[in-house]
C-alpha positions in Angstrom: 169.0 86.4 -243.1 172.3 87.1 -245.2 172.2 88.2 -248.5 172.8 86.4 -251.7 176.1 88.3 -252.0 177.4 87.0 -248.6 176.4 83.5 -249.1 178.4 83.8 -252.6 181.1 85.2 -250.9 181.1 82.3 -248.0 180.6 79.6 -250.3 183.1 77.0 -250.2 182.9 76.3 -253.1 186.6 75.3 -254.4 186.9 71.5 -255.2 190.3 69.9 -253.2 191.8 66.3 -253.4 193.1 65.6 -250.3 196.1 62.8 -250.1 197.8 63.2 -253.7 200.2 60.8 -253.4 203.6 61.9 -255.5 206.0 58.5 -255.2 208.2 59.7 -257.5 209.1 63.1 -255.6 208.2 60.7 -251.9 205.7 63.8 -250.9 202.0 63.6 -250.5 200.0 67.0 -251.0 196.7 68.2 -251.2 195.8 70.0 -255.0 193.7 72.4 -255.0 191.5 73.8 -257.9 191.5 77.2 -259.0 189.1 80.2 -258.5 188.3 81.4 -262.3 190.3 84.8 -262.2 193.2 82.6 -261.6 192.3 80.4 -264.9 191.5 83.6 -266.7 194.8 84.9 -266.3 196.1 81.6 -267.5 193.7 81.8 -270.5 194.4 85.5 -271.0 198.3 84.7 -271.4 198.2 81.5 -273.2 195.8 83.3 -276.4 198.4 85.9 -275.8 201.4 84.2 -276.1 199.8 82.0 -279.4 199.0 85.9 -281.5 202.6 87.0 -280.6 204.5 83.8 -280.9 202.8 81.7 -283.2 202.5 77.8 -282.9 205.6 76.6 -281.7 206.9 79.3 -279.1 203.0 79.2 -277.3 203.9 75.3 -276.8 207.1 75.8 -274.8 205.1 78.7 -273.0 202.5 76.7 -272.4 205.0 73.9 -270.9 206.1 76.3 -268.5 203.0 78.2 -267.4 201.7 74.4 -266.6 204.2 74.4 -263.7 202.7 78.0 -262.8 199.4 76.3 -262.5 200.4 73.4 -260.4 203.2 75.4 -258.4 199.2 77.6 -257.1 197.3 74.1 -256.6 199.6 72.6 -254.4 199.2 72.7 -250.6 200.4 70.8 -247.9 199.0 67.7 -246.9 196.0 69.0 -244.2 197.4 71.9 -243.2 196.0 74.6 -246.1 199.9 76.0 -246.3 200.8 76.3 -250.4 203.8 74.6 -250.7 204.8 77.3 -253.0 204.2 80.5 -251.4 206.6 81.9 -253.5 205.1 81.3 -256.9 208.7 82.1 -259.2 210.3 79.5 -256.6 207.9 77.0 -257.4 207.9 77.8 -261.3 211.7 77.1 -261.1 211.8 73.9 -259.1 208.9 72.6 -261.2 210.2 72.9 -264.4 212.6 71.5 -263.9 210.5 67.9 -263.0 209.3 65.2 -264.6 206.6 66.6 -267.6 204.7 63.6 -266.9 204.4 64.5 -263.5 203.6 67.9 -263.7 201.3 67.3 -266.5 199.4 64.7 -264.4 199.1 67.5 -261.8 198.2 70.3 -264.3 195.2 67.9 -265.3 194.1 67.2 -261.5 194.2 71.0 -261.0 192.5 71.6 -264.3 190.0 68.6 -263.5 189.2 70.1 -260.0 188.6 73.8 -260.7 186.0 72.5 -263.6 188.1 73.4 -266.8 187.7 70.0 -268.2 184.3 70.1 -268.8 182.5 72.0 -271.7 179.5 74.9 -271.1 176.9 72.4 -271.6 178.0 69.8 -269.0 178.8 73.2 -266.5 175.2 74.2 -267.1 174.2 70.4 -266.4 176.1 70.3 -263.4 174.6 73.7 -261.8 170.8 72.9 -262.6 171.5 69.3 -260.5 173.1 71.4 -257.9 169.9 73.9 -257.6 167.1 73.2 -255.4 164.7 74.7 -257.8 163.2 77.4 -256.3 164.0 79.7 -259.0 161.9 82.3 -260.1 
């Protein structure tokens, strides 16, 4: 019998929408969600950015760091290969895309690594996935 560790470890747990279809670029991709140190970071930097740089210099950050975001979601179509392995590369060649685009992405990637959803609806969500045999 494993241990709860190791079946926390080896749960797949990571939510993925296969078959992203992008018409405008003529690419469909897989997107990926994120594990939470990623959206930590992203957290981290963004409240960051809004103490040092006030209101309007955290909104053109937080343009940018949306094509971080998406530039780590995005894998090939079936194959598990980031289309980005080189994260700056990816930062460079999406900001320089459509915002609408990217922004629809950024909410996919948000959507599918649970961001979009407060505490209360996250706490919802686990107890349906429990099998109640909590002690």
């Amino acid at each position: 019998m494993s241990s709860i560790k190791e079946a926390i470890r080896a749960a797949q747990d990571i939510k993925v929408e296969h078959d992203v279809d992008i018409p405008e670029w003529g690419v469909t991709v897989d997107v990926w969600g994120l594990p939470s140190g990623d959206w930590e970071a992203y957290q981290n930097k963004l409240n960051k950015l809004r103490f040092q740089e006030g209101k309007s210099g955290a909104e053109m950050a937080v343009k940018s760091n949306r094509a971080e975001i998406v530039a780590k979601c995005l894998y090939e179509q079936g194959t598990g290969q980031k289309v980005f392995p080189d994260l700056a590369e990816g930062i460079s060649i999406l900001s320089k895309k459509s915002g609408g685009i990217v922004d629809g992405l950024f909410k996919l990637c948000r959507h599918l690594s649970g961001e979009d959803r407060d505490f209360e609806e996250k706490v919802k969500d686990a107890e349906g996935n429990s099998d109640g045999d909590q002690s």
